[in-house]
Backbone bond lengths (Angstrom), bond angles and torsions (degrees), N, CA, C in turn:
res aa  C-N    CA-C-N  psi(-1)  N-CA   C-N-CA  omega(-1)  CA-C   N-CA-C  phi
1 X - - - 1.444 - - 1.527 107.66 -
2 X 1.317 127.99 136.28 1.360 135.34 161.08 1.778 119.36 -96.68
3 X 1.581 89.31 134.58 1.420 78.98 172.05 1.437 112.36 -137.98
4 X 1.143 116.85 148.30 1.254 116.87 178.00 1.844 135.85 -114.50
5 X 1.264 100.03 94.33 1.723 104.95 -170.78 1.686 117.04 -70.44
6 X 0.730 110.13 159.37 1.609 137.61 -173.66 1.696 93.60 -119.46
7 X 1.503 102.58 118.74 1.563 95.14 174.23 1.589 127.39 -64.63
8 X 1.094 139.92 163.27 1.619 139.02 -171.50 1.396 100.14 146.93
9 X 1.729 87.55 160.66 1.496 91.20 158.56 1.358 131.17 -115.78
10 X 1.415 113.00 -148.08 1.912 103.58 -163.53 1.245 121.99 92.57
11 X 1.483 136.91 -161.53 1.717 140.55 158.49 1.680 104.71 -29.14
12 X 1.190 94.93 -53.77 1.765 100.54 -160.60 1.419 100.92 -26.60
13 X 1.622 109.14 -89.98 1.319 108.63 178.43 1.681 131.67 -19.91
14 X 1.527 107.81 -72.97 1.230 116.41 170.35 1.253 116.33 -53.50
15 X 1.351 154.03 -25.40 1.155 159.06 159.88 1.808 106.15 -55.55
16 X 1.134 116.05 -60.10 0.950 126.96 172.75 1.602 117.35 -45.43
17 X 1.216 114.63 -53.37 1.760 130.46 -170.42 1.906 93.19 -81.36
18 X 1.452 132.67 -28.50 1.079 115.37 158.04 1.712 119.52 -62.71
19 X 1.338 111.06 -24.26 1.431 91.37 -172.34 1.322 108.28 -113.39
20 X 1.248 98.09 31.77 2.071 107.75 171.18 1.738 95.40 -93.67
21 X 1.454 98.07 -51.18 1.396 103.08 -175.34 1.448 122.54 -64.08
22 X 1.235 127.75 -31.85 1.818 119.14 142.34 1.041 119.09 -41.67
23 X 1.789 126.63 -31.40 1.724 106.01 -168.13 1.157 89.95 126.59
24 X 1.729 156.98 -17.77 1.409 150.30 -161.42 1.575 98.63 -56.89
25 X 1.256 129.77 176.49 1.809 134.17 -177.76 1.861 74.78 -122.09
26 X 1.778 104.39 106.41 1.924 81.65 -178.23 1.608 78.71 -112.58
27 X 1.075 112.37 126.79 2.008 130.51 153.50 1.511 97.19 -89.61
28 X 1.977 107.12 118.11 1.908 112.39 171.80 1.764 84.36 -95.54
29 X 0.958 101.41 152.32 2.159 122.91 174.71 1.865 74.65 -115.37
30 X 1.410 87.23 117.31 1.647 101.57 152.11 1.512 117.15 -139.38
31 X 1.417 126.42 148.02 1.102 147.83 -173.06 1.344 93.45 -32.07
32 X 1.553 118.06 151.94 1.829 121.34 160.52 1.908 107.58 -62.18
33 X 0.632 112.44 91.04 1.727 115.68 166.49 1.518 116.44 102.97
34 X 1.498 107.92 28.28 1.397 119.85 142.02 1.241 142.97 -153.78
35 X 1.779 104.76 73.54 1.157 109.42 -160.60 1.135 88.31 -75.49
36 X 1.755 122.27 -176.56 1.487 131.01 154.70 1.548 87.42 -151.40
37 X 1.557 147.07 32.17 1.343 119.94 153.80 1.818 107.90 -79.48
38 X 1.822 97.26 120.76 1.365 90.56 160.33 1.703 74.23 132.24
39 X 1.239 131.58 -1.56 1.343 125.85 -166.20 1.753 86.77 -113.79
40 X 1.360 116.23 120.32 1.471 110.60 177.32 1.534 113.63 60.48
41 X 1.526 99.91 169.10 1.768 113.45 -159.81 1.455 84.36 -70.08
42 X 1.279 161.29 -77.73 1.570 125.06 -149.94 1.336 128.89 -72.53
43 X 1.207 107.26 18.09 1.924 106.14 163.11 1.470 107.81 -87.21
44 X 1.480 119.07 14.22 1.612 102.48 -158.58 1.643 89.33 -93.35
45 X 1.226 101.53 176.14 1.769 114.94 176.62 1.388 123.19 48.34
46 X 1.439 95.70 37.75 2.031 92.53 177.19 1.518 107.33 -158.95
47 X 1.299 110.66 164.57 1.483 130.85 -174.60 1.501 94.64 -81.92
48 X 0.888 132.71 177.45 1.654 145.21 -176.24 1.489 110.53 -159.01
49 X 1.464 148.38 125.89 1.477 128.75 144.48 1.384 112.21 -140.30
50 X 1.482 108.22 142.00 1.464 107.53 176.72 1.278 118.72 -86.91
51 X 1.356 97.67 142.65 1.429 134.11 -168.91 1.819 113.07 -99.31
52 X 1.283 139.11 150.94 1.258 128.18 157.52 2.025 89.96 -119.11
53 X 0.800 110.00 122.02 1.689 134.10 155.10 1.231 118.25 -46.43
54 X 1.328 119.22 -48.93 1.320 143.06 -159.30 1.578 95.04 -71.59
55 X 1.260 108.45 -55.70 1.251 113.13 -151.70 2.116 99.42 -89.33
56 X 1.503 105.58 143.26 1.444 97.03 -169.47 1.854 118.05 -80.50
57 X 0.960 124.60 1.05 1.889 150.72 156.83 1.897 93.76 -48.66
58 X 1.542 92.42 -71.46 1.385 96.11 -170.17 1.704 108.07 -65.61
59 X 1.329 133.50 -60.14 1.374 122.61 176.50 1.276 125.94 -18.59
60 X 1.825 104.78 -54.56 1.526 136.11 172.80 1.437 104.01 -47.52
61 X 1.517 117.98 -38.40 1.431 104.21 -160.38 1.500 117.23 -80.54
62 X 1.511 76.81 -35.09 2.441 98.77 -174.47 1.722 86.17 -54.02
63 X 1.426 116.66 -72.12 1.955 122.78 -177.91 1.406 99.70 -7.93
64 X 1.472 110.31 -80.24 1.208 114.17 -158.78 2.110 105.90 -61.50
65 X 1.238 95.16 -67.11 1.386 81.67 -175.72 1.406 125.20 -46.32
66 X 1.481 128.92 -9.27 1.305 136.01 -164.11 1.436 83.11 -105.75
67 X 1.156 153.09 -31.46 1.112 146.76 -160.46 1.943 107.53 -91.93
68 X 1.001 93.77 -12.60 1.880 111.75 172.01 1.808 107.76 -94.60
69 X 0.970 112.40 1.03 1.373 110.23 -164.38 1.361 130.05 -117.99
70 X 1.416 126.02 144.01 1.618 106.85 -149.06 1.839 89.58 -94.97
71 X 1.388 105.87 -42.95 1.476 109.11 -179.15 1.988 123.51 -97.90
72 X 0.825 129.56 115.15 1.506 112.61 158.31 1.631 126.92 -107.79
73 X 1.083 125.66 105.89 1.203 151.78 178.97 2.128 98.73 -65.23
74 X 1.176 99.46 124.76 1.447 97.59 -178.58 2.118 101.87 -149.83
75 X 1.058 119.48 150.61 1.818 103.36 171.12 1.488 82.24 -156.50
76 X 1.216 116.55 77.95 1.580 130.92 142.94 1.190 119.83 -89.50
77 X 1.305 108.58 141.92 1.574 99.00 179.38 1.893 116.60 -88.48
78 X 1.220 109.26 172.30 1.646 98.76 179.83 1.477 109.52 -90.66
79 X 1.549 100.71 145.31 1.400 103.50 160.73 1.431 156.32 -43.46
């Protein structure tokens, strides 16, 4: 299973680090220059790469990888 996180905090994370530890393929998208996977027990068991949002390369990139993916994990709030 692939999953794909959106960095934040809350469930997300921990949700996420539970389903690394079954075996999930979890890729976190974190901001360009603030990752924190690898900082404390829910960075364990996953790929990490930064992303810029801002920029339309990066939008393009989350699409595609989100478009490969069985789960996406996200805890943004609404507008």
């Amino acid at each position: 299973m692939r999953v794909v996180e959106m960095a934040g905090k809350g469930p997300g994370p921990f949700a996420a680090m539970l389903l690394a530890d079954m075996g999930a393929d979890v890729v976190r998208i974190d901001r360009v220059g603030h990752s924190t996977v690898g900082s404390g027990p829910t960075g364990r068991g996953r790929r990490h790469v930064e992303v810029d949002l801002k920029q339309l390369e990066g939008v393009e990139f989350v699409l595609r990888l989100v478009s490969g993916a069985d789960v996406l994990i996200e805890g943004f709030r609404p507008a």
